[in-house]
MIVEX-773089 format. One record per residue (C-alpha): z negated, x, y negated. Coordinates in steps of 0.5 Angstrom, whole numbers. Layout:
BEGIN
ATOM    zz    xx    yy
ATOM     Z     X     Y
...
//
This chain:
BEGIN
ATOM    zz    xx    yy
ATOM   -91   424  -153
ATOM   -96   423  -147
ATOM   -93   422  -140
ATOM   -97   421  -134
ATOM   -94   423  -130
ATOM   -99   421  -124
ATOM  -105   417  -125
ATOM  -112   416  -121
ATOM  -114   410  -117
ATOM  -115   403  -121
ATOM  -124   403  -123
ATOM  -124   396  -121
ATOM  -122   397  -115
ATOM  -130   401  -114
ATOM  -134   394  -116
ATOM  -135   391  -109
ATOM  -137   399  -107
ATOM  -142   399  -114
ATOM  -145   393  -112
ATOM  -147   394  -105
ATOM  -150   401  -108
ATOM  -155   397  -113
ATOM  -157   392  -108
ATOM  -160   398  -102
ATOM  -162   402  -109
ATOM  -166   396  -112
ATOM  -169   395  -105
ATOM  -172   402  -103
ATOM  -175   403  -110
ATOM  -179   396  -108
ATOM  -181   399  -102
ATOM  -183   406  -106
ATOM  -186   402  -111
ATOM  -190   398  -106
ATOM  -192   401  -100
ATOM  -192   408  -102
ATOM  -193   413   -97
ATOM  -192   409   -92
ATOM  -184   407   -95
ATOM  -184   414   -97
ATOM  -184   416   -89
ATOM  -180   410   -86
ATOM  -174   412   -91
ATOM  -174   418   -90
ATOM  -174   418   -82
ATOM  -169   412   -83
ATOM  -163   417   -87
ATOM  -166   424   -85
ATOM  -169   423   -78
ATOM  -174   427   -82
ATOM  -183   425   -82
ATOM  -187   432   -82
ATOM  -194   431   -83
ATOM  -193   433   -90
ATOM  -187   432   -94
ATOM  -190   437   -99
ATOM  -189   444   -97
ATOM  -195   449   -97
ATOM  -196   456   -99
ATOM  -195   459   -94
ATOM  -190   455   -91
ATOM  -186   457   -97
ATOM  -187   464   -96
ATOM  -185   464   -89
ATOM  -179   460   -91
ATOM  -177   465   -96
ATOM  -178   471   -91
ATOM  -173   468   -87
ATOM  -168   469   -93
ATOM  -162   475   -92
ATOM  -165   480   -98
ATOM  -158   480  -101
ATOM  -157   472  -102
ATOM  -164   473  -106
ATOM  -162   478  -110
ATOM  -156   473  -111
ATOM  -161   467  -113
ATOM  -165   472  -117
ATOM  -159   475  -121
ATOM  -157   468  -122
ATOM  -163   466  -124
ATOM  -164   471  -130
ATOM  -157   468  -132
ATOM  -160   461  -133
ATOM  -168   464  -136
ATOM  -164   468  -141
ATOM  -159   464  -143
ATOM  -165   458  -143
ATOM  -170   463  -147
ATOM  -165   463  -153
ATOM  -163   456  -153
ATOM  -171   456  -154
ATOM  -171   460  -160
ATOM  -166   456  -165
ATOM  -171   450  -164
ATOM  -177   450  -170
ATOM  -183   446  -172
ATOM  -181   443  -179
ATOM  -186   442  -185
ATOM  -183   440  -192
ATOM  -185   438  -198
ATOM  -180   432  -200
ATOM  -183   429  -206
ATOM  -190   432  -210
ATOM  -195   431  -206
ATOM  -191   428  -200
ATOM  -190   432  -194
ATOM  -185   431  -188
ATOM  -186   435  -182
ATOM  -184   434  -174
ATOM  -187   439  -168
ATOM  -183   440  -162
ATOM  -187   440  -156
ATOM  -184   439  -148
ATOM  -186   434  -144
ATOM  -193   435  -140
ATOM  -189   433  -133
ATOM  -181   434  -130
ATOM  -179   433  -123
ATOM  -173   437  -120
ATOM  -168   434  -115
ATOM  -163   439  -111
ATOM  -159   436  -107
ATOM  -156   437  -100
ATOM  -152   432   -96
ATOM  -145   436   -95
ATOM  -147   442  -100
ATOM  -153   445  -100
ATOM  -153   445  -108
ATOM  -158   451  -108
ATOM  -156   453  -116
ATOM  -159   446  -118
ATOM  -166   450  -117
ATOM  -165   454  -122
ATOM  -162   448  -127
ATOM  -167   444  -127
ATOM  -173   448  -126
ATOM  -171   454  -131
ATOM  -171   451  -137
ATOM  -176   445  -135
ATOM  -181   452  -135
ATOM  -178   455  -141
ATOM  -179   449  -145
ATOM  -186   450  -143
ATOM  -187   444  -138
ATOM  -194   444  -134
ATOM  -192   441  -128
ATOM  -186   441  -125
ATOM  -184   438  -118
ATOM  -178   439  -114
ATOM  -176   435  -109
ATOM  -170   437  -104
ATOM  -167   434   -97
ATOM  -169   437   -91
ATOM  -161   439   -87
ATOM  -160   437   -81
ATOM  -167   437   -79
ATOM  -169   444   -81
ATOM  -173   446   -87
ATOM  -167   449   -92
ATOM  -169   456   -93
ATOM  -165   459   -99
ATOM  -166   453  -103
ATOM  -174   452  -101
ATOM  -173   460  -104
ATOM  -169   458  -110
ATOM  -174   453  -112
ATOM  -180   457  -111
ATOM  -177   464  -115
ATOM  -175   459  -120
ATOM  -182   457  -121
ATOM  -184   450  -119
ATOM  -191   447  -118
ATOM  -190   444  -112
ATOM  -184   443  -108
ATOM  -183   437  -104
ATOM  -178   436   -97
ATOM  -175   429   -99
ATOM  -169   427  -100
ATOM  -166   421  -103
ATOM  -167   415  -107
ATOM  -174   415  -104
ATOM  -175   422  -107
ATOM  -173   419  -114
ATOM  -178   414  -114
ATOM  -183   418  -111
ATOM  -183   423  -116
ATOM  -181   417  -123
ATOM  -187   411  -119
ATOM  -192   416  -116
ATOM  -195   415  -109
ATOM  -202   416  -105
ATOM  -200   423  -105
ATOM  -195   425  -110
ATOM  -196   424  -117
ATOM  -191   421  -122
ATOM  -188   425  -127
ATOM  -185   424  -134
ATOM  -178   425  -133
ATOM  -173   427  -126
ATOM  -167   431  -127
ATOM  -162   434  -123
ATOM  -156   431  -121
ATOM  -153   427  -113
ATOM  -150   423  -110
ATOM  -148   415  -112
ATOM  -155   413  -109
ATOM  -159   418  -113
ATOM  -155   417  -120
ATOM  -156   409  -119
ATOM  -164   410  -117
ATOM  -164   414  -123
ATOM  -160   409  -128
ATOM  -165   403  -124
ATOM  -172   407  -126
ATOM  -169   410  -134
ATOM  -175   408  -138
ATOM  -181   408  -133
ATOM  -179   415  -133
ATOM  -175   419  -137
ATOM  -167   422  -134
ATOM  -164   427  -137
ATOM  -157   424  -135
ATOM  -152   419  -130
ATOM  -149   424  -127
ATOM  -142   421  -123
ATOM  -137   425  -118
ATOM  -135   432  -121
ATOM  -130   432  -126
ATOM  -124   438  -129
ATOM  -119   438  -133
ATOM  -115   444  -134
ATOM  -110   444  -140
ATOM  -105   449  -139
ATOM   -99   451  -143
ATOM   -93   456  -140
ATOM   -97   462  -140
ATOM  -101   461  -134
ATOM   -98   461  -127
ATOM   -98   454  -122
ATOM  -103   458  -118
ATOM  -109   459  -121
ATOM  -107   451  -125
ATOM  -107   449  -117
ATOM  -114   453  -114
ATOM  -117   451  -120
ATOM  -116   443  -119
ATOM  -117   443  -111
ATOM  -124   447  -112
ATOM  -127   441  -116
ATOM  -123   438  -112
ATOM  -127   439  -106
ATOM  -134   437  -109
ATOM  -132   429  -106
ATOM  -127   424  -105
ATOM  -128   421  -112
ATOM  -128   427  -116
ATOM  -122   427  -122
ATOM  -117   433  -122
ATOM  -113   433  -128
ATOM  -108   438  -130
ATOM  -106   436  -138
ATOM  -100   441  -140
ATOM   -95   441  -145
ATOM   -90   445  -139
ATOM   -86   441  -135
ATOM   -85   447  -130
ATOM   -93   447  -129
ATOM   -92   440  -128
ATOM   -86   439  -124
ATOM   -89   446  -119
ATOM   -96   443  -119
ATOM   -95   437  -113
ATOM   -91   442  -108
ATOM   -97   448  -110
ATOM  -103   444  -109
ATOM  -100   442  -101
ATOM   -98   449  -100
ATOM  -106   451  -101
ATOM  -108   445   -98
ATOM  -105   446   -91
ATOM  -111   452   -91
ATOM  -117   450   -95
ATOM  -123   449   -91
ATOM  -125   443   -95
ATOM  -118   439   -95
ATOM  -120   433   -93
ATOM  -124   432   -98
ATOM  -120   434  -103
ATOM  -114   432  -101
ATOM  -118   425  -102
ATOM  -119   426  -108
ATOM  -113   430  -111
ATOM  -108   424  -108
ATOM  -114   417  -111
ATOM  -116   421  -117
ATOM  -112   428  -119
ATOM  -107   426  -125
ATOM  -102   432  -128
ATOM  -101   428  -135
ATOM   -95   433  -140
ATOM   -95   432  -147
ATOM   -91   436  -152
ATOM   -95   439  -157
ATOM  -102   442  -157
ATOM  -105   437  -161
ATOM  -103   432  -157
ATOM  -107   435  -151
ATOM  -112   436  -156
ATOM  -112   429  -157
ATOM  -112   427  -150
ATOM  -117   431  -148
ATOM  -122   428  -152
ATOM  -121   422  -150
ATOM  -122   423  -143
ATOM  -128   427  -145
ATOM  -128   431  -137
ATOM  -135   434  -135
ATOM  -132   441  -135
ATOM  -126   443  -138
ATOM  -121   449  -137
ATOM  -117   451  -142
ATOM  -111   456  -140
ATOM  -107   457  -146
ATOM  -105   463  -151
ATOM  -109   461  -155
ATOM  -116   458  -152
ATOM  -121   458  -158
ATOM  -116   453  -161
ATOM  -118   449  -156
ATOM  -125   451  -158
ATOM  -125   450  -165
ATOM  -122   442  -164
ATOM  -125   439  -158
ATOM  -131   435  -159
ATOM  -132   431  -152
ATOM  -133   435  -146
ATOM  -139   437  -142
ATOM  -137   445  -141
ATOM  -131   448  -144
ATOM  -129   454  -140
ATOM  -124   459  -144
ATOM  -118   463  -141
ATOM  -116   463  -134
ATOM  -122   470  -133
ATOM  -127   464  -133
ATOM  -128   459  -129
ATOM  -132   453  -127
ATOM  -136   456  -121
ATOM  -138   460  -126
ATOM  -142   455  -130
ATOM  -144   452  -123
ATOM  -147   457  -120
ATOM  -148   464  -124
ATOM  -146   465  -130
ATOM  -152   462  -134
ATOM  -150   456  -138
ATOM  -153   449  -134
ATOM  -148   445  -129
ATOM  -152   439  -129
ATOM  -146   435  -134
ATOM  -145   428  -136
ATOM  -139   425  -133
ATOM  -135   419  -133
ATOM  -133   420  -141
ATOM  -141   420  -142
ATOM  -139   427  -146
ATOM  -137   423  -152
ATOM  -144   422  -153
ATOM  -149   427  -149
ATOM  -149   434  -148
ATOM  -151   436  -141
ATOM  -159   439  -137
ATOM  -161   445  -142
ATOM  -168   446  -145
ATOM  -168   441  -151
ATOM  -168   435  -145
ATOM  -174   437  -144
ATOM  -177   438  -151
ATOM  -179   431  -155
ATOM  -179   432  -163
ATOM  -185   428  -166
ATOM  -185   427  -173
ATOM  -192   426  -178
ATOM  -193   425  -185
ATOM  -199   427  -190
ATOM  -200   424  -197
ATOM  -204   426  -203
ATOM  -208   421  -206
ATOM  -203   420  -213
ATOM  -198   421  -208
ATOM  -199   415  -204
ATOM  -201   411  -211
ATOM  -193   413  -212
ATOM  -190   411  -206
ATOM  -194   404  -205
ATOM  -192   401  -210
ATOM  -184   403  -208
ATOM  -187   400  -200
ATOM  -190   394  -202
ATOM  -183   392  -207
ATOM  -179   393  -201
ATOM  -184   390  -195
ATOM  -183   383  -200
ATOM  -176   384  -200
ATOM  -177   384  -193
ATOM  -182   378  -192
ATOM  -186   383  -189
ATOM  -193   381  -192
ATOM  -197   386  -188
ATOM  -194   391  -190
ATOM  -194   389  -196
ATOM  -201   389  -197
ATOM  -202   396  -193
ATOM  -199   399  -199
ATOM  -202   395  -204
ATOM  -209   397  -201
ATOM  -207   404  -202
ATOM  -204   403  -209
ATOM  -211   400  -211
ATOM  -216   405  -209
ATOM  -211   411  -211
ATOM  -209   409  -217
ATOM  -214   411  -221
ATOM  -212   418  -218
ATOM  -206   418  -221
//
């Protein structure tokens, strides 16, 4: 039986808060859309007290910028990067071209080919997201994108030099210093200065998702990303510890970020409150996380490991620890989650930043449906067909039978035109 033993805040209670972001997104994506540079540059003094002569850095800009980087943070970046690029390289090799023959004279095919354009949004707000660089820009360049853009706030006034860094060594065409919903827009409509793009990656904060969401079919998306989620499922193998260290840094991402311990130990879960306040009174980011752990963490106990199999799949986190004695169950029967982190020697920071597998993830129980950036968001399958002539004479007389069932009378004499001139074939 599953007990709650703590829940989250009510969603309903984020309607009137939801709405007033729709409304103030709506209105800059007007702006960008009609007045261009011209709104571009009101926004961004407005939010960022930021208006250079030109948002696009140049060349040597971002050379400058990139001496201004500690040797030791970019062979990190570096480090990092090649993490991403080769674990990008082989997600790329498991996608083929396709040609098959499927019926005489009849053959099917689909080519894989990436799209022509991407812009890349890297945040920076309260955490410079530095790592975003390489998970949007890597596997773009990997899919064989032509032009990728980048966009990324300036922080607090300054030109943000270790993520300038990131995206220049990550291999971006053109890097922007534009935060925001005006920077969303910019890259999906395109200004005077600032061509538009064919699909805009990259996570942010609720404005940025919902400039997203409000922009998806004039541009592509890769996915809504919401507040960062953990779930970590935990059994009495594992130390309360490591359980409460692993919530609050998640935790930390926000003040709406979930942080759920599911567990079938009662001790785990009756040691976990009086653990995660000990490590608050000396977390750097208490505030924000104990915000979060108090309105959005729950501990929820089960009494068997398929009950917690079963509600991990419900809940479908973005990321997932599994602390088991057995973390490859885990592995083999859960389907809906964003990453899935096996046994307490890996952890989410390692996807965030350095391990190589993407950490721009779908949230709010998206993972029953999506997987998360990788290079194949960048890559469009395109089918295409060919016939022979007897093979036409064959499959339009079956078309031209089932568009008559339809009541679809053009159709029908499409296909009954093939079948007169390539009958003769048969």
């Amino acid at each position: 039986m599953i007990r709650y033993l703590k829940q989250r805040k009510s969603q309903n209670q984020l309607q009137t808060i939801n709405e007033s972001i729709r409304a103030a997104v709506s209105d800059i994506i007007a702006g960008v859309a009609q007045r261009g540079d011209q709104a571009l540059r009101e926004y961004s003094e407005r939010f960022d007290n930021w208006s250079p002569e030109s948002f696009r850095l140049s060349e040597n800009e971002i050379k400058g910028l990139i001496a201004e980087v500690p040797k030791q943070v970019l062979d990190d970046i570096r480090f990092a990067q090649a993490q991403v690029r080769h674990f990008a390289e082989a997600q790329r090799s498991t996608i083929h071209d396709l040609e098959i023959e499927t019926w005489p004279g009849v053959t099917l095919g689909h080519r894989v080919i990436p799209v022509e354009s991407a812009g890349c949004y890297i945040p920076g707000g309260r955490y410079p997201l530095v790592s975003s660089a390489h998970m949007g820009i890597i596997p773009a360049k990997v899919a064989g994108v032509q032009r990728v853009i980048a966009c990324t706030p300036p922080s607090q006034g300054r030109l943000p030099a270790a993520t300038v860094a990131a995206i220049a060594l990550a291999g971006a065409d053109e890097i922007y210093i534009l935060g925001g919903v005006q920077a969303i827009a910019a890259m999906a409509l395109g200004t005077e200065t600032i061509a538009p793009v064919d699909m805009v990656v990259g996570p942010g904060n609720a404005y940025v998702t919902e400039a997203k969401r409000q922009l998806f079919g004039r541009v592509g998306i890769d996915l809504f990303a919401g507040p960062s989620e953990v779930l970590i499922i935990a059994d009495d193998s594992i130390d309360v510890e490591l359980v409460a260290v692993d919530l609050l840094g998640q935790a930390e991402h926000g003040v709406n970020s979930p942080a759920i311990l599911l567990t079938t130990s009662p001790r785990l879960a009756n040691e976990l409150p009086v653990e995660i306040e000990r490590q608050l009174q000396t977390l750097p980011t208490a505030e924000t996380a104990r915000a979060a752990w108090q309105n959005y963490g729950e501990i929820i106990l089960a009494d068997t490991t398929d009950e917690m199999i079963a509600e991990a799949n419900r809940i479908a986190s973005e990321h997932v620890e599994v602390l088991t004695a057995n973390p490859n169950e885990f592995l083999e029967k859960l389907a809906n989650f964003g990453s899935l982190f096996l046994g307490p020697e890996t952890t989410v920071p390692y996807g965030d930043l350095v391990i190589g597998t993407n950490h721009t993830l779908p949230t709010e129980r998206a993972a029953r449906y999506t997987g998360g950036l990788w290079v194949g968001k960048f890559l469009k399958t395109l089918t295409y067909q060919r016939c022979t002539p007897q093979a036409s004479a064959k499959i339009g007389e079956i078309c031209s039978r089932l568009a008559e069932l339809e009541g679809i009378w053009g159709h029908k004499k499409q296909a009954d035109l093939r079948v007169q001139r390539y009958q003769a074939n048969k």
